[in-house]
C-alpha positions, 0 to 999 in steps of 0.5 A: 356506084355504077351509072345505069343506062336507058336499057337498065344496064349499067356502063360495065356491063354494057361496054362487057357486051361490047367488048364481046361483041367485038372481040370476042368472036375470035375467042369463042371460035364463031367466024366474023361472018356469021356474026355480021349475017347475026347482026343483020338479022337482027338489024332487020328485025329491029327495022320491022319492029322499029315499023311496027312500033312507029305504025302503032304510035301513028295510029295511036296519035291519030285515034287520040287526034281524033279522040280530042278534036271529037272532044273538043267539038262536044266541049264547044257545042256544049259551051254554046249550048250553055251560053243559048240556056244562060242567055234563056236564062238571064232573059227569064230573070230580066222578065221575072225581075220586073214582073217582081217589081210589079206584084211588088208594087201590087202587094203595096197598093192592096197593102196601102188599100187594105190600111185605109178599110182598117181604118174604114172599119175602126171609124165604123166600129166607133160608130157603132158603139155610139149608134146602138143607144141612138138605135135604141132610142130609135126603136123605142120612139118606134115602138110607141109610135108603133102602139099610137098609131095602132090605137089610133087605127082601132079607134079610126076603125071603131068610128067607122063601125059606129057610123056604119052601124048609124048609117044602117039605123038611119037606112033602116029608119027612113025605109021603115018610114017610107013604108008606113007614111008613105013619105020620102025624103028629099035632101036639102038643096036638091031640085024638086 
């Protein structure tokens, strides 16, 4: 195995090349001179390339310095930005957090409040399966009262009818007796 240069020529070759180069001037019948003015040429433009290339490499590596320092300020302008809405973020939490302790301490006092009007509502309900016999011997007393106090009225009421009705008679009886006796009565105790 031959060993292959950097060009992709392996050492034979290259010292062939050489060899030709060097001495081989004199066996093709070329002048030492024309080969030097070649080599020259050559050298020269190899030198312009060489400028080209590194022209090229230095604007390459400037755009890409340019490229990665506009890169990093964008990756550093968004890590500020990120801490900015993290640090919004972690305030948020603290507020919500202890708003959530609150509503939590909120949610246990209705929770312990709504327990004592269960209990409210049980005691009530026990009471109302004792007060409806209560309630309804209420209404019965109610009722007979009711009807007792409603004959007593229409009694009350026929008493006055029957004295008015006398009343009547009697006025009727002492004007027929002042019209036909001529009379009148005087009430006892009254000054003559």
């Amino acid at each position: 195995p031959t060993a292959v240069s950097k060009t992709g020529l392996s050492f034979r070759a290259l010292f062939n090349k050489l060899f030709l180069f060097l001495f081989g001037f004199k066996h093709f019948g070329v002048s030492m001179a024309a080969s030097l003015q070649d080599a020259a040429l050559r050298a020269e433009r190899m030198r312009e390339n060489l400028a080209r290339y590194k022209e090229k490499f230095n604007v390459w590596t400037s755009d890409s310095v340019t490229s990665m320092d506009e890169a990093k300020k964008s990756k550093q302008s968004f890590i500020e930005e990120s801490k900015e809405q993290m640090s919004a973020l972690v305030n948020k939490y603290n507020f919500l957090s202890s708003e959530s302790v609150k509503k939590q301490q909120e949610i246990e006092q209705l929770a312990q409040e709504v327990q004592r009007l269960e209990s409210d509502v049980q005691k009530l309900q026990l009471k109302e399966n004792v007060f409806p016999e209560k309630i309804e011997q209420a209404k019965t007393i109610l009722a007979q009262e009711t009807s007792q106090l409603s004959a007593q009225q229409k009694a009350f009421e026929d008493q006055e009818r029957a004295k008015k009705q006398q009343m009547m008679e009697f006025e009727k009886a002492v004007a027929l007796y002042q019209d036909r006796l001529g009379l009148q009565f005087q009430r006892p105790g009254a000054a003559e």
